[in-house]
Residue, then its C-alpha position, 0 to 999 in steps of 0.5 A: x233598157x239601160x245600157x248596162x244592162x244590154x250590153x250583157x256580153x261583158x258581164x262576168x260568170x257571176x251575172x252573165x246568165x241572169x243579165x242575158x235572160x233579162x236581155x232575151x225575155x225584153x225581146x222576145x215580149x217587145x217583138x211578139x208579132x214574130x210568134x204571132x206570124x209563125x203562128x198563123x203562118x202555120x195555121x195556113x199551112x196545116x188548116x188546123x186552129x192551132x192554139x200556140x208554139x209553146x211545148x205545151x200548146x203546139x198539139x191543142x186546137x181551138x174550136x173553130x171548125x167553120x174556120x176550116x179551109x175548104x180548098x187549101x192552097x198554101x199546103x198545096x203550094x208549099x208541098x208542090x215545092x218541097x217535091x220539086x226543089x226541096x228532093x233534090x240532092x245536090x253532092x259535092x264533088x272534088x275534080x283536078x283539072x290536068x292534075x297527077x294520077x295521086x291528085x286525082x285519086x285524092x280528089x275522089x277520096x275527097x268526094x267519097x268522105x264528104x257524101x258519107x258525111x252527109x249520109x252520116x250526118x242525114x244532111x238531105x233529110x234534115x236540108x229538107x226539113x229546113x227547106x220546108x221551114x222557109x217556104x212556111x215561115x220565111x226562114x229556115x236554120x241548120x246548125x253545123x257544130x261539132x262534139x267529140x270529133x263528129x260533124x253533127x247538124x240539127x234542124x233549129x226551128x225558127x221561132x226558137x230565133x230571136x234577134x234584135x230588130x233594131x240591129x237585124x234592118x240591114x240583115x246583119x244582126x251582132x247579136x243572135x239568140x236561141x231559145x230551146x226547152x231541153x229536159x232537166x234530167x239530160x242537163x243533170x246527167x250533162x252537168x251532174x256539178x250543177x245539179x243543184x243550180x239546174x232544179x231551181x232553174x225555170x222556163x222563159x216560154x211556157x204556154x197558158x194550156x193545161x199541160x198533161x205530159x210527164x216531161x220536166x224541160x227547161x229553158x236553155x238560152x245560147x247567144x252570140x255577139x259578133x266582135x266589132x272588127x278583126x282586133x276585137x276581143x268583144x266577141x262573146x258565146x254564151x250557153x246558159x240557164x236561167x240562173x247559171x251559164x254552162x258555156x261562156x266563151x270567147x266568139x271570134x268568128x264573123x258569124x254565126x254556126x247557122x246555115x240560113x235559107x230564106x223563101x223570099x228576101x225582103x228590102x229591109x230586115x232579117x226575116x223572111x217571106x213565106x209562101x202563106x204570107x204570099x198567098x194570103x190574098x189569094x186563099x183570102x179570096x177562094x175562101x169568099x168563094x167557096 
């Protein structure tokens, strides 16, 4: 890729949208072993010959019944850990240690804001679905953001993720991107301005199944670039479509509004270890067995 054609974090409104889905569809093609994983790390879990993680894929199976596992042990240990770790709900709790009476009372108004925001928010529910994200895949991802005043969470599936492997050896990565369909009327009715730019616009992942649903969804791309030091203005977020950016602002946080929880860190890279990829060998055997 030429260099100007990478460093898509300086472009302009005019050529910022179709410069980053250039960016982002190089990655996603150059590193494909990562949906080649998830894929099979979900086959494991869910012993079922699924055919793809596309929106048009995802519930279509391949014909493989002898390919069943009689004794799955992947499911079993992935589920053991949701019940026995992933339950848990650990709160928050604000505590003064020789503080005034006002103090203390302030100290208990804290916990009791923060444990209906979590109950507001579905933060056990949604931690758990992360949880399990990790133990399948290697890494699971909430986003913490705001709308409105409101503190909101969502659950961002992991292979909706891309990063650059180059940039991610250390685990560090300066730039992150997420790829999410999202359906044409939601972003007309969102951006009514842009209705003319959001039906020309496409999809960057479509699956080769044959489609029956009745949704019209369309890609939507956001990226971050970290800025290089403190004094940099080079920090960029970016929301956009294929042919139009809906958000282009400065970035000017060290990171990213992603919670991340990994099942097993590795020595080198982003990513991490799941338990299908641990016992790999293990299933491998009591297959041959069986």
């Amino acid at each position: 890729m030429a260099e100007e054609t990478r460093i898509w974090w300086q472009e302009d409104d005019d050529s910022i949208a179709p410069v980053l889905n250039e960016v982002i569809t190089q990655l996603d093609e150059s590193q494909g072993y990562r949906t080649a994983n998830n894929l099979r790390n979900m086959r494991m879990y869910s012993n079922l010959a699924i055919m793809g993680l596309s929106a048009e894929e995802y519930t279509g199976e391949e014909a493989l019944p002898s390919n069943r596992l009689t004794l799955n042990v992947v499911e079993s240990v992935v589920e053991t850990a949701k019940a026995l770790v992933g339950s848990n709900k650990p709160k928050i709790q604000y505590q003064v240690v020789g503080g005034t009476y006002k103090a203390r009372k302030k100290s208990e108004g804290l916990t009791e804001f923060c444990a209906g925001v979590f109950h507001a928010t579905e933060t056990y529910s949604k931690a758990q679905q992360v949880f399990g994200d990790a133990a399948i895949f290697g890494t699971g991802f909430m986003r913490v953001y705001e709308d409105d005043g409101e503190v909101l969470l969502e659950r961002i599936f992991p292979d909706e993720v891309i990063i650059d492997d180059v940039e991610g050896k250390y685990g560090t990565p300066r730039s992150l991107y997420i790829h999410k369909d999202v359906e044409r009327s939601v972003l007309k009715a969102e951006y009514p301005e842009l209705a003319g730019f959001i039906a020309e616009s496409g999809r960057m992942r479509e699956g080769t199944a044959f489609a029956t649903g009745i949704s019209d969804p369309v890609s939507v791309l956001e990226a971050w670039h970290l800025p290089s030091s403190k004094k940099a203005k080079d920090g960029k977020h970016v929301v956009c479509l294929s042919n139009i950016p809906l958000l282009n602002e400065e970035w000017t946080e060290n990171g990213y509004p992603l919670v991340e929880f990994r099942w097993c860190d590795r020595p080198l890279g982003y990513w991490g270890k799941g338990i299908p990829e641990q016992l790999r060998g293990i299933q491998i055997e009591i297959n041959m067995i069986l």
